[in-house]
mmCIF file as Biopython writes it, N, C-alpha, C and O atoms, coordinates in Angstrom:
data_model
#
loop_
_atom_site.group_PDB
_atom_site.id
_atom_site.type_symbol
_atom_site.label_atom_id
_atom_site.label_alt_id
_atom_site.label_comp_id
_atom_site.label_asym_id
_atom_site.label_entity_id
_atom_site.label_seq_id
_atom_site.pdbx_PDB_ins_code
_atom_site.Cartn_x
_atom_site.Cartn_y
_atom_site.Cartn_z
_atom_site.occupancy
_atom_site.B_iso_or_equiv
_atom_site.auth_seq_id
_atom_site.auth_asym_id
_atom_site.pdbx_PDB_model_num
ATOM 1   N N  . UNK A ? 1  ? 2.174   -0.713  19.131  1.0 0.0 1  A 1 
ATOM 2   C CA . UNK A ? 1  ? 2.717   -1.781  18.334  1.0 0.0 1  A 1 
ATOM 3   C C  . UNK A ? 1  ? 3.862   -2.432  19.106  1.0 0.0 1  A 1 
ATOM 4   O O  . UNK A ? 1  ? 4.641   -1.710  19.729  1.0 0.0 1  A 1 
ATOM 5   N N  . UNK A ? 2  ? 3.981   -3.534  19.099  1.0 0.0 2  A 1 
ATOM 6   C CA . UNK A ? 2  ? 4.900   -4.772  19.641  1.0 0.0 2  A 1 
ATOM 7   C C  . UNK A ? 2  ? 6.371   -4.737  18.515  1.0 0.0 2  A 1 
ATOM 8   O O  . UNK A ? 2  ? 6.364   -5.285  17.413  1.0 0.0 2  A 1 
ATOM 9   N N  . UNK A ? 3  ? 7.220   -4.193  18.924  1.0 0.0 3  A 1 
ATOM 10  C CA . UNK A ? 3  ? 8.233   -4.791  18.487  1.0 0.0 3  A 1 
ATOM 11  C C  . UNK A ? 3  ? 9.218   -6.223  18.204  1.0 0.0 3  A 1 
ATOM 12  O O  . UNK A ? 3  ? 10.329  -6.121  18.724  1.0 0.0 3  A 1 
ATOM 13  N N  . UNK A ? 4  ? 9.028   -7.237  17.628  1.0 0.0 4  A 1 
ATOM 14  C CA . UNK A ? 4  ? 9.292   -8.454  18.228  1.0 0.0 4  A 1 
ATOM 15  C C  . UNK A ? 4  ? 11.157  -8.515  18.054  1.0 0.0 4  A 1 
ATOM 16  O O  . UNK A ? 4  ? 11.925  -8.889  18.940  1.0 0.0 4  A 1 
ATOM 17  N N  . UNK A ? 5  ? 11.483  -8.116  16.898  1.0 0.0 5  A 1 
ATOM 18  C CA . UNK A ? 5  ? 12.635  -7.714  16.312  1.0 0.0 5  A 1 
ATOM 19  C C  . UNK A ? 5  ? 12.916  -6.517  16.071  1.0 0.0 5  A 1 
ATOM 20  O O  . UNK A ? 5  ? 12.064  -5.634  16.177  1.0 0.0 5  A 1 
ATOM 21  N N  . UNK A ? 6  ? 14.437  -6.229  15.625  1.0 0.0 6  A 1 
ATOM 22  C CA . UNK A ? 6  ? 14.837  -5.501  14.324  1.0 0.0 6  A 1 
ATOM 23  C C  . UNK A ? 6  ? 15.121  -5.750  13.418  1.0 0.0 6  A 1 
ATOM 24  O O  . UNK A ? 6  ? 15.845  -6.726  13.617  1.0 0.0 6  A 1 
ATOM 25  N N  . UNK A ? 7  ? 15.087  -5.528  12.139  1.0 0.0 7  A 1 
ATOM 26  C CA . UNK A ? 7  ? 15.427  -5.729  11.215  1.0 0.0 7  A 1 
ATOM 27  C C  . UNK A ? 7  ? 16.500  -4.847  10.137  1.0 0.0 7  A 1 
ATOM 28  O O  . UNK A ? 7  ? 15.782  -3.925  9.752   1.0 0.0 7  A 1 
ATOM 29  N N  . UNK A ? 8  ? 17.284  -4.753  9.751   1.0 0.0 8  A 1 
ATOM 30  C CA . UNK A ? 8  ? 18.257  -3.746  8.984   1.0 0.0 8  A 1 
ATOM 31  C C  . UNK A ? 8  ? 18.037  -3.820  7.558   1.0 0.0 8  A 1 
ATOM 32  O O  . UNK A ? 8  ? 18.325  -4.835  6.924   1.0 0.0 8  A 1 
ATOM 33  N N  . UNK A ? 9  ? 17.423  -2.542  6.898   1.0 0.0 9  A 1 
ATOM 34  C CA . UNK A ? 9  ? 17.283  -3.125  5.498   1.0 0.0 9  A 1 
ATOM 35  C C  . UNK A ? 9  ? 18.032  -1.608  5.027   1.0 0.0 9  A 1 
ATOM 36  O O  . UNK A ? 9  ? 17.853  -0.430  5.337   1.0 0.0 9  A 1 
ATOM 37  N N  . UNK A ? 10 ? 18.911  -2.309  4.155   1.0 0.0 10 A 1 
ATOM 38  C CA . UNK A ? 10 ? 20.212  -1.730  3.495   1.0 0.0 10 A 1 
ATOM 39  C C  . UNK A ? 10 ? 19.183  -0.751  2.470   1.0 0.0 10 A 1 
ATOM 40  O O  . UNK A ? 10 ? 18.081  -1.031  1.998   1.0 0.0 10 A 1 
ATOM 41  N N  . UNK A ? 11 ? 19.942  0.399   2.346   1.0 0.0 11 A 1 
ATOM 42  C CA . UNK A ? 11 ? 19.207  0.998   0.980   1.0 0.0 11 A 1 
ATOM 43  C C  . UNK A ? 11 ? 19.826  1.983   0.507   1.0 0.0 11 A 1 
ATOM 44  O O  . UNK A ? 11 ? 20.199  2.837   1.311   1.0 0.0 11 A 1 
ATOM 45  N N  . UNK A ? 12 ? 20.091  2.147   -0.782  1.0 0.0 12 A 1 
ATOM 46  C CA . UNK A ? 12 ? 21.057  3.508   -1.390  1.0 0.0 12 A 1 
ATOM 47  C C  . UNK A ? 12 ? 20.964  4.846   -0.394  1.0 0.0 12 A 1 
ATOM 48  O O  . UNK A ? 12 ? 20.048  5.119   0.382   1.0 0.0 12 A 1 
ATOM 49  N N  . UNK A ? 13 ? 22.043  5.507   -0.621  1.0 0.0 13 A 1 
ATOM 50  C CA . UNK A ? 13 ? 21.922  6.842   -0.103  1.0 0.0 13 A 1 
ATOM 51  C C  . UNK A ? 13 ? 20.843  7.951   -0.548  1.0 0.0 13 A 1 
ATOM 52  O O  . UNK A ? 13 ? 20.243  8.741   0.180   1.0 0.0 13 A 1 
ATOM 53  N N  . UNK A ? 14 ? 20.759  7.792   -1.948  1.0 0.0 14 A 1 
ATOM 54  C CA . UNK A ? 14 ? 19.701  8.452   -2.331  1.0 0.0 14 A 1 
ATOM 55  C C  . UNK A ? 14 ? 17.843  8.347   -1.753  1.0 0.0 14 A 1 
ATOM 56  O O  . UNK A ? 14 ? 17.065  9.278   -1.542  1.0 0.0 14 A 1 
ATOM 57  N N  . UNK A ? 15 ? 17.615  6.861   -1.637  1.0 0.0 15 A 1 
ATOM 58  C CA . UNK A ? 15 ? 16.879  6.458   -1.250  1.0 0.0 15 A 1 
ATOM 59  C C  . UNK A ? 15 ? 16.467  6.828   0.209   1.0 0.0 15 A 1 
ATOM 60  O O  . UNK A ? 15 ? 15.324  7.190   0.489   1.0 0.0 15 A 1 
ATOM 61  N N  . UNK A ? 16 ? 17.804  6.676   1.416   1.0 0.0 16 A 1 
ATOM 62  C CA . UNK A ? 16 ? 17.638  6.985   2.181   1.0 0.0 16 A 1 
ATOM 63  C C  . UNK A ? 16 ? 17.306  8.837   2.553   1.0 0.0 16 A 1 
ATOM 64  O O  . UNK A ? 16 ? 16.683  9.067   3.590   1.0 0.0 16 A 1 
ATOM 65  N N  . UNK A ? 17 ? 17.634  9.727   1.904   1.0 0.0 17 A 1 
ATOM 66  C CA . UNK A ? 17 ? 17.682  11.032  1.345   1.0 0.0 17 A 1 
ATOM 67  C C  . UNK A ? 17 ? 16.154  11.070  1.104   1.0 0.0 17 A 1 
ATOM 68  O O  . UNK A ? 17 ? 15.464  11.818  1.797   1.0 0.0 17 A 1 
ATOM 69  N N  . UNK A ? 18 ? 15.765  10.524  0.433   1.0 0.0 18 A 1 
ATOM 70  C CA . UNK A ? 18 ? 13.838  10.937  -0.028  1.0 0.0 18 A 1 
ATOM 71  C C  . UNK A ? 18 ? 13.344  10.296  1.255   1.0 0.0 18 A 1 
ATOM 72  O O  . UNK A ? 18 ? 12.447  11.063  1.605   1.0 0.0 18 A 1 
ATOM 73  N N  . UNK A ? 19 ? 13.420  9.337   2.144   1.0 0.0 19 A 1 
ATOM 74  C CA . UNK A ? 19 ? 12.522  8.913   2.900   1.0 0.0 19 A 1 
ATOM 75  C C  . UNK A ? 19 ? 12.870  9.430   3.995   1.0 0.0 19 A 1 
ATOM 76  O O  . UNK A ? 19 ? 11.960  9.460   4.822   1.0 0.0 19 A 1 
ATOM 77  N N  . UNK A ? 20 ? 14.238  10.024  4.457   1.0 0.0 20 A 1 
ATOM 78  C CA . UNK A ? 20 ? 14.091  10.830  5.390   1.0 0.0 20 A 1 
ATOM 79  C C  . UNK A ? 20 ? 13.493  12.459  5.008   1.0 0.0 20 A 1 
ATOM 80  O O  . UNK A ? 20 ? 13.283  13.212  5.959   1.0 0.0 20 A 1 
ATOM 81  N N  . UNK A ? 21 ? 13.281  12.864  3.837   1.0 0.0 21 A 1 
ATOM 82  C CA . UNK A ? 21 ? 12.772  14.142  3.653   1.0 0.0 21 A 1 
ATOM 83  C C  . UNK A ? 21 ? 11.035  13.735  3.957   1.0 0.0 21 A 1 
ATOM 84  O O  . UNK A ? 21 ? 10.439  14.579  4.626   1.0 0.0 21 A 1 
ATOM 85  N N  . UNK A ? 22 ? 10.325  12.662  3.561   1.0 0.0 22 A 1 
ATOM 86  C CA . UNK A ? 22 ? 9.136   12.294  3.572   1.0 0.0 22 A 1 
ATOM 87  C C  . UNK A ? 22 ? 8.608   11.767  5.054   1.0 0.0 22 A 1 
ATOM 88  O O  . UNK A ? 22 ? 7.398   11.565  5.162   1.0 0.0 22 A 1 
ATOM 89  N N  . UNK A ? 23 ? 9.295   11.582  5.971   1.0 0.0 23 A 1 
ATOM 90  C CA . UNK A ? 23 ? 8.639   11.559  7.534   1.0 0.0 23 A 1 
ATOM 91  C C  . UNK A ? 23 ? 8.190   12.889  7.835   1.0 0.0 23 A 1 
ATOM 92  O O  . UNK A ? 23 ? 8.805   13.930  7.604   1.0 0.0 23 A 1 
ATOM 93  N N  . UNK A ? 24 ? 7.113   12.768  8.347   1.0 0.0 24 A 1 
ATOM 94  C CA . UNK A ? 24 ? 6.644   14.018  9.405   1.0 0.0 24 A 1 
ATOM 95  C C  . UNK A ? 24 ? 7.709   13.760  10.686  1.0 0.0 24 A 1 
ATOM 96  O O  . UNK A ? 24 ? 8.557   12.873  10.778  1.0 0.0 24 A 1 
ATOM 97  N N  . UNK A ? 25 ? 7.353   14.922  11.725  1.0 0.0 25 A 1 
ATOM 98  C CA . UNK A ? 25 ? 8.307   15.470  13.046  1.0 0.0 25 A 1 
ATOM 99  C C  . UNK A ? 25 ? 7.617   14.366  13.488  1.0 0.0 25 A 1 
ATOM 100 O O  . UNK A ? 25 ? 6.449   14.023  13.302  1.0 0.0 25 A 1 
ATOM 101 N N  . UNK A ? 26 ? 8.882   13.659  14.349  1.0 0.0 26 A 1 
ATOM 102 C CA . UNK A ? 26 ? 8.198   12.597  15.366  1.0 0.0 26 A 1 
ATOM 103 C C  . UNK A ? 26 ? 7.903   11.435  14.838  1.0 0.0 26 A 1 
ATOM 104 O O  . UNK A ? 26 ? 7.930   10.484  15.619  1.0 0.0 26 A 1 
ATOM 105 N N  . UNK A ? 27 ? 7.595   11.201  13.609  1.0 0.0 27 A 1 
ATOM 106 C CA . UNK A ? 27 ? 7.515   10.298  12.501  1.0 0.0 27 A 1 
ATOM 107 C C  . UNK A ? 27 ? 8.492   9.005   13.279  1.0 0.0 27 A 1 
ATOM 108 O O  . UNK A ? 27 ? 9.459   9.283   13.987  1.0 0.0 27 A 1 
ATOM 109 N N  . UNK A ? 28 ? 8.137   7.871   13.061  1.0 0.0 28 A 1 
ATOM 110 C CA . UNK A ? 28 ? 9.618   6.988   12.713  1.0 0.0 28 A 1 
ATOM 111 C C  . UNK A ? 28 ? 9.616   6.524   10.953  1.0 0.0 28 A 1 
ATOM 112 O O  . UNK A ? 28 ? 8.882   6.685   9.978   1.0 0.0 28 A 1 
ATOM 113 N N  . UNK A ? 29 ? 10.799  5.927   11.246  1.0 0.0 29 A 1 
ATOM 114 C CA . UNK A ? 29 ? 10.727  5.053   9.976   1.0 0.0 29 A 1 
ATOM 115 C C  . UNK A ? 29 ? 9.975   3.889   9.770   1.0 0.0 29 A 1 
ATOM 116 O O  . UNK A ? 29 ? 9.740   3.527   8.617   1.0 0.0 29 A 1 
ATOM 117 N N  . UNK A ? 30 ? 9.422   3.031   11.076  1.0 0.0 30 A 1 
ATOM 118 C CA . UNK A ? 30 ? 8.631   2.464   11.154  1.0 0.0 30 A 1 
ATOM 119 C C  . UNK A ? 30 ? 7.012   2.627   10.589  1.0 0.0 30 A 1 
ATOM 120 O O  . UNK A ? 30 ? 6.216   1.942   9.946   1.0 0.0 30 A 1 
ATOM 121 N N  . UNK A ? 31 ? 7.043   3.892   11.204  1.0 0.0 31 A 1 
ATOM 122 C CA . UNK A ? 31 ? 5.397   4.348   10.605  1.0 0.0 31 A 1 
ATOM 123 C C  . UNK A ? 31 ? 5.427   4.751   9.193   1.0 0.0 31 A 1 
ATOM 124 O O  . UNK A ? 31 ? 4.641   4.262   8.382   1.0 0.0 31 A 1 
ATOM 125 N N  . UNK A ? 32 ? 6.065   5.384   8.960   1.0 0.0 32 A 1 
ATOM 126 C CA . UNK A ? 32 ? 6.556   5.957   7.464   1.0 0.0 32 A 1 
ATOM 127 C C  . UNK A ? 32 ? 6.585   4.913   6.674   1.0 0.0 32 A 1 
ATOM 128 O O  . UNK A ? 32 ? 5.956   4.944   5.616   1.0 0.0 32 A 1 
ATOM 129 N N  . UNK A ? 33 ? 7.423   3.652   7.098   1.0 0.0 33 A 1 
ATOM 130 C CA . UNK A ? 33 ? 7.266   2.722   6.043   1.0 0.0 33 A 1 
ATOM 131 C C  . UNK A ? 33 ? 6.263   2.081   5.848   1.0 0.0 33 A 1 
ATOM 132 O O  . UNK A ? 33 ? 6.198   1.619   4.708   1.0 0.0 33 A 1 
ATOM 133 N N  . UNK A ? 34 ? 4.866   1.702   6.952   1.0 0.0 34 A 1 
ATOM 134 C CA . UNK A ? 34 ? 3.838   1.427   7.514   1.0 0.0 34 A 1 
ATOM 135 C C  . UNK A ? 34 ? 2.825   2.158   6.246   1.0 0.0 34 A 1 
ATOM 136 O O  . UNK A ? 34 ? 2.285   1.517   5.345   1.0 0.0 34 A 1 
ATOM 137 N N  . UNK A ? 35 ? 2.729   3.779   6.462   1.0 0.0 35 A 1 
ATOM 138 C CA . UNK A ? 35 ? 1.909   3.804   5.700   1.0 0.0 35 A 1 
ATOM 139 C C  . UNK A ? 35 ? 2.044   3.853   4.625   1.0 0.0 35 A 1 
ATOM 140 O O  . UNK A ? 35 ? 1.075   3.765   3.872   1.0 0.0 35 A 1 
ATOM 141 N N  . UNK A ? 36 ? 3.412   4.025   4.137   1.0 0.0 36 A 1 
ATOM 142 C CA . UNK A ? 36 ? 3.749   3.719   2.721   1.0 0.0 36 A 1 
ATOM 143 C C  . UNK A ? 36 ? 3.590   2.113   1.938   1.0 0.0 36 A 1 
ATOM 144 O O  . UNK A ? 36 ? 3.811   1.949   0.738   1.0 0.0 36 A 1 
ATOM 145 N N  . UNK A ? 37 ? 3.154   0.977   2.910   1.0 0.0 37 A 1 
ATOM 146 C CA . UNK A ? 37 ? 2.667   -0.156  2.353   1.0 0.0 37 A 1 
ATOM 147 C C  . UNK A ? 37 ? 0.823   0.048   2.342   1.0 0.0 37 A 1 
ATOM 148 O O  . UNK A ? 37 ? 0.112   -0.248  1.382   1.0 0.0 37 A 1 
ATOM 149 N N  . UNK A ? 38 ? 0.531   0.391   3.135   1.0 0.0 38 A 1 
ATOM 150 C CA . UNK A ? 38 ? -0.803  0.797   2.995   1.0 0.0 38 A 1 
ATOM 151 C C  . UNK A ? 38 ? -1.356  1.920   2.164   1.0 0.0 38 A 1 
ATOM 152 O O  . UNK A ? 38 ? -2.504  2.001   1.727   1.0 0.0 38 A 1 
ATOM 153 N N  . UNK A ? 39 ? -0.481  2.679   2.028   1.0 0.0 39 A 1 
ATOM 154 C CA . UNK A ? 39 ? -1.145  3.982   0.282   1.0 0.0 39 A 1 
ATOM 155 C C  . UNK A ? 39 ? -0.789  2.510   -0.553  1.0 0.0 39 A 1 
ATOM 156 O O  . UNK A ? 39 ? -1.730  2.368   -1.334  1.0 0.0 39 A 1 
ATOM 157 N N  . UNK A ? 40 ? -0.006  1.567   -0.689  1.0 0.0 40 A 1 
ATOM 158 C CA . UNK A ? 40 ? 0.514   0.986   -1.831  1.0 0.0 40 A 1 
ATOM 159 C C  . UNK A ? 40 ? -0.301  -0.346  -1.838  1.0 0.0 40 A 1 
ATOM 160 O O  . UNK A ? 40 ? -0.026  -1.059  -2.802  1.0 0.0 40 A 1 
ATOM 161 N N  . UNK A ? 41 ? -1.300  -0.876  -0.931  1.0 0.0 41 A 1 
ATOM 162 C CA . UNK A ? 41 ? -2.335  -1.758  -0.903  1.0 0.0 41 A 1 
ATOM 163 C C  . UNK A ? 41 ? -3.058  -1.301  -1.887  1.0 0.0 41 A 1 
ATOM 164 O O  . UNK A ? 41 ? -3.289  -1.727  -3.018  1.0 0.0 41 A 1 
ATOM 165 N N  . UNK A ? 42 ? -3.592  0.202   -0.942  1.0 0.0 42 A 1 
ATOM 166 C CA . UNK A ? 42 ? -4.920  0.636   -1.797  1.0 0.0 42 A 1 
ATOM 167 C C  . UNK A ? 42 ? -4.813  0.471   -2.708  1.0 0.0 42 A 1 
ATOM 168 O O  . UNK A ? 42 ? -5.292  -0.512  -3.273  1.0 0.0 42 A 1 
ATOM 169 N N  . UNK A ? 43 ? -3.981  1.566   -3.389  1.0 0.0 43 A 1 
ATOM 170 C CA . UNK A ? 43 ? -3.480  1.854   -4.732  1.0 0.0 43 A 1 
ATOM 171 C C  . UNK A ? 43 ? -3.694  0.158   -5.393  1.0 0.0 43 A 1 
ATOM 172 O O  . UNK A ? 43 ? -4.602  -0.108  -6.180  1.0 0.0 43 A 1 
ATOM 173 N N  . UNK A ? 44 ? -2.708  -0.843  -4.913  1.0 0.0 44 A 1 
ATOM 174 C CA . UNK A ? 44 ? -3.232  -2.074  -6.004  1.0 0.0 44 A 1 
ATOM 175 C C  . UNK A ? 44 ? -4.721  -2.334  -5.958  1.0 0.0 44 A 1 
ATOM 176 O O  . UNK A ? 44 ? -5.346  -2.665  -6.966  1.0 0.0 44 A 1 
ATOM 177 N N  . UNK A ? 45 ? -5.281  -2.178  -4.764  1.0 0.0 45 A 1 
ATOM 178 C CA . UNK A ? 45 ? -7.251  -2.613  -5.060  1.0 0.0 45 A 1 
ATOM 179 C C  . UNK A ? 45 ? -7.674  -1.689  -5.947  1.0 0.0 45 A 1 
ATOM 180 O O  . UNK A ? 45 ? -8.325  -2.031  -6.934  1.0 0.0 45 A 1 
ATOM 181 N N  . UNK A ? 46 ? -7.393  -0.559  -5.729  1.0 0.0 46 A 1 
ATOM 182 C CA . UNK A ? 46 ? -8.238  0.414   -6.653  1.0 0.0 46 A 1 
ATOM 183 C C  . UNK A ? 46 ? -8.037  -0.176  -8.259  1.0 0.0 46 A 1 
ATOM 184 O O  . UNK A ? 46 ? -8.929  -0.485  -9.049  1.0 0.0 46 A 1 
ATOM 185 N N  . UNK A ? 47 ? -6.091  -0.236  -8.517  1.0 0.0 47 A 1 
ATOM 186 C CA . UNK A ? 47 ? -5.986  -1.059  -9.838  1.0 0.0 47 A 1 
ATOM 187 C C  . UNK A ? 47 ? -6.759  -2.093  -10.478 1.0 0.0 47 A 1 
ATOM 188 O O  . UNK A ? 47 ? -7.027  -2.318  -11.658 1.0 0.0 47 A 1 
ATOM 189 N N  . UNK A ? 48 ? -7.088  -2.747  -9.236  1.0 0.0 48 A 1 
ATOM 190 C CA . UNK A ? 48 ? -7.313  -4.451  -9.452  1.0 0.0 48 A 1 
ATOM 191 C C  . UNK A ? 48 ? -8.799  -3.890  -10.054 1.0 0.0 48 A 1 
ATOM 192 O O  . UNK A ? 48 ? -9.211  -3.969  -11.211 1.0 0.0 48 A 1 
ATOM 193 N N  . UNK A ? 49 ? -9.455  -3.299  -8.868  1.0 0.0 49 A 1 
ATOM 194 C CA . UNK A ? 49 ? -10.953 -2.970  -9.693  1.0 0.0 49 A 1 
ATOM 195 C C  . UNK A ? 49 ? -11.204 -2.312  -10.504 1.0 0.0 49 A 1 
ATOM 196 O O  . UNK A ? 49 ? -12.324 -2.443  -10.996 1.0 0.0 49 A 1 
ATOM 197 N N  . UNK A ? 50 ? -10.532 -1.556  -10.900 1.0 0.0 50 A 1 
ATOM 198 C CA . UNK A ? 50 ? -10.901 -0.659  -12.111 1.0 0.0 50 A 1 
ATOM 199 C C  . UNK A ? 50 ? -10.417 -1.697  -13.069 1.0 0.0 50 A 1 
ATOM 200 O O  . UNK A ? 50 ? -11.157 -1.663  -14.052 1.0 0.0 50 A 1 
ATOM 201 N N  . UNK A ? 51 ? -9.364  -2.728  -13.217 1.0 0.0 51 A 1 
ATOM 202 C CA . UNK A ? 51 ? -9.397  -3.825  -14.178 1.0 0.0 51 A 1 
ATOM 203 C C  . UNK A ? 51 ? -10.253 -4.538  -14.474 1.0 0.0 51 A 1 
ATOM 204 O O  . UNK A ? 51 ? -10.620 -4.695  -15.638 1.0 0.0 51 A 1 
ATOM 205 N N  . UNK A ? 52 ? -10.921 -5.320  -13.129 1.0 0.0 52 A 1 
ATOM 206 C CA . UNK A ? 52 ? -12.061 -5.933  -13.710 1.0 0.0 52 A 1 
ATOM 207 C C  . UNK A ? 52 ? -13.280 -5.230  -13.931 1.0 0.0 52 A 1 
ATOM 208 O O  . UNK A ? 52 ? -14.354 -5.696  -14.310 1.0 0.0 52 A 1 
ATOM 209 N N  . UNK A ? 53 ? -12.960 -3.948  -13.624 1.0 0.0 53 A 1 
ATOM 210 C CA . UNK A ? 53 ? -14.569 -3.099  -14.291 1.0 0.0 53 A 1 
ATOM 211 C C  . UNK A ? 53 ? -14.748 -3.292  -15.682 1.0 0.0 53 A 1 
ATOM 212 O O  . UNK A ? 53 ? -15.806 -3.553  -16.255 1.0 0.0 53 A 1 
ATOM 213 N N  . UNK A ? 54 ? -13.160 -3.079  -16.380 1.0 0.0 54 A 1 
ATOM 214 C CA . UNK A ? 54 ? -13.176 -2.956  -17.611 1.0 0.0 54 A 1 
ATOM 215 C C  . UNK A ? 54 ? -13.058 -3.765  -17.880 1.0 0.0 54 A 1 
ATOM 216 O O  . UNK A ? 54 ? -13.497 -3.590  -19.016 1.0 0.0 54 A 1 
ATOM 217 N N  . UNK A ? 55 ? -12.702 -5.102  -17.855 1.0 0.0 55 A 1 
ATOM 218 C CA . UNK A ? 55 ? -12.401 -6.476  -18.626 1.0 0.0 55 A 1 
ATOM 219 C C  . UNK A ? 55 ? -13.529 -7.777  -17.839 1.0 0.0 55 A 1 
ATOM 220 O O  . UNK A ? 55 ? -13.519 -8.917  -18.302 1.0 0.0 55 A 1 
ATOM 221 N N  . UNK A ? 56 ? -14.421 -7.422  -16.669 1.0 0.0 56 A 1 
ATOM 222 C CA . UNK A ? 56 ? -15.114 -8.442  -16.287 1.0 0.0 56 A 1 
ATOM 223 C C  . UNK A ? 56 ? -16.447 -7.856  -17.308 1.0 0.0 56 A 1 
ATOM 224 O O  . UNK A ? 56 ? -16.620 -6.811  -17.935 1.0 0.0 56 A 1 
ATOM 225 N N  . UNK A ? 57 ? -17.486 -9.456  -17.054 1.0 0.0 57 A 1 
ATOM 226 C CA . UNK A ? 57 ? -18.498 -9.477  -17.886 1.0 0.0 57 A 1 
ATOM 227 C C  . UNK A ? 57 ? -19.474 -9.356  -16.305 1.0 0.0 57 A 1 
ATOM 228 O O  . UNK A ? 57 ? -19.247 -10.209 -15.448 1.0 0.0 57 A 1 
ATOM 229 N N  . UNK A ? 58 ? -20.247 -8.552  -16.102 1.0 0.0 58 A 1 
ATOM 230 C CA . UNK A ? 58 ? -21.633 -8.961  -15.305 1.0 0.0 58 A 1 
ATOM 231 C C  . UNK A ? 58 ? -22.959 -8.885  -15.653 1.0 0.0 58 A 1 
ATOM 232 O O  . UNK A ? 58 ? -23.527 -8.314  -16.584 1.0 0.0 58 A 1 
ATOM 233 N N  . UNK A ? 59 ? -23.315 -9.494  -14.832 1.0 0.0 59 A 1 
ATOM 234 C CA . UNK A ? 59 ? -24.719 -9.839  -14.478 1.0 0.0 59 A 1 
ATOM 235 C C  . UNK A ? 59 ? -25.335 -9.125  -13.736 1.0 0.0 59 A 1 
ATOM 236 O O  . UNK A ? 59 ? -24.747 -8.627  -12.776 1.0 0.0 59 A 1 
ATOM 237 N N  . UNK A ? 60 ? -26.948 -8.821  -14.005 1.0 0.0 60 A 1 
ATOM 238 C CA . UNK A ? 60 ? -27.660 -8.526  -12.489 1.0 0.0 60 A 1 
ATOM 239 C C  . UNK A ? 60 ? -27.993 -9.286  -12.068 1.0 0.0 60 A 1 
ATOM 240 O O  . UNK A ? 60 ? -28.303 -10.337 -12.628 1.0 0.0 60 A 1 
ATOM 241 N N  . UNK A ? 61 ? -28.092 -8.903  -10.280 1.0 0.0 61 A 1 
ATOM 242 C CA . UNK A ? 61 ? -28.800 -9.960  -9.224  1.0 0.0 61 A 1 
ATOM 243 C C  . UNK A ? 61 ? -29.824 -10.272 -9.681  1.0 0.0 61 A 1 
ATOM 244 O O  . UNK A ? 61 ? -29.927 -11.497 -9.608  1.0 0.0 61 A 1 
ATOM 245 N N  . UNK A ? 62 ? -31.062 -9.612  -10.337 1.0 0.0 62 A 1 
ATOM 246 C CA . UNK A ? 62 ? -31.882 -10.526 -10.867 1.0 0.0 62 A 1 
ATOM 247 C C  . UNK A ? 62 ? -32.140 -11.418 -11.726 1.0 0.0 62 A 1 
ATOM 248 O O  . UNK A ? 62 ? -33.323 -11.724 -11.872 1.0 0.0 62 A 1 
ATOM 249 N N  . UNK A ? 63 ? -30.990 -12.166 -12.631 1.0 0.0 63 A 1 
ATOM 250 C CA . UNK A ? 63 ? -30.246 -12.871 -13.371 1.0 0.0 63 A 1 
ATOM 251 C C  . UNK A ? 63 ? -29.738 -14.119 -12.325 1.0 0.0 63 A 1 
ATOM 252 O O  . UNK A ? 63 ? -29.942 -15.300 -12.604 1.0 0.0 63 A 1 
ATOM 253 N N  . UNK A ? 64 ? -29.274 -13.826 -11.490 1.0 0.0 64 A 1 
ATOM 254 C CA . UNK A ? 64 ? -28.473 -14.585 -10.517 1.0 0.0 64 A 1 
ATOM 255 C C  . UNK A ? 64 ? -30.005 -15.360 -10.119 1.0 0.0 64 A 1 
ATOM 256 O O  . UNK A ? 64 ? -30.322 -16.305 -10.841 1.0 0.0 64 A 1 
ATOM 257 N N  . UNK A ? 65 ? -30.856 -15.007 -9.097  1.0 0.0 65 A 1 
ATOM 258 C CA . UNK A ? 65 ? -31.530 -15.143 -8.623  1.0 0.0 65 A 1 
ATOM 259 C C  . UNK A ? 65 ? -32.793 -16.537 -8.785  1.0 0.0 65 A 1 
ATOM 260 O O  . UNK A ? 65 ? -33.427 -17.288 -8.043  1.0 0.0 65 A 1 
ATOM 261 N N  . UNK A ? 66 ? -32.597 -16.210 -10.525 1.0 0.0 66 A 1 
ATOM 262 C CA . UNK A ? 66 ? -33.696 -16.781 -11.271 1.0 0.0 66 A 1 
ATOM 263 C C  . UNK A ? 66 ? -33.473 -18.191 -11.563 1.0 0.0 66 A 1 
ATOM 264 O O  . UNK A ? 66 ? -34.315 -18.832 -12.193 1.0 0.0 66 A 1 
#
């Protein structure tokens, strides 16, 4: 990965306390925060679809088709 910047993002002590207990050895904070936006993608798709499972109306392709 390309570093283009740094960036400084301020955050309670406490905060900083759980996310340094939650890196693996060797870890940065970079990656750590990395995959912590990506568990937190999924997590919204999975939401998103299990919403419209329950609240969309479908069709079958052979409906579509015709």
């Amino acid at each position: 990965m390309i570093m283009s910047a740094v960036k400084r993002i301020p955050v309670a002590e406490p905060v900083w306390k759980d996310l340094s207990e939650m890196r693996l050895a060797g870890q940065t904070y970079t990656d750590l925060l990395s995959d912590m936006i990506e568990e937190r993608k999924k997590a919204r798709l999975a939401l998103d679809m299990q919403r419209i499972e329950e609240e969309g109306t479908f069709v079958t392709l052979s409906e579509i088709r015709t």
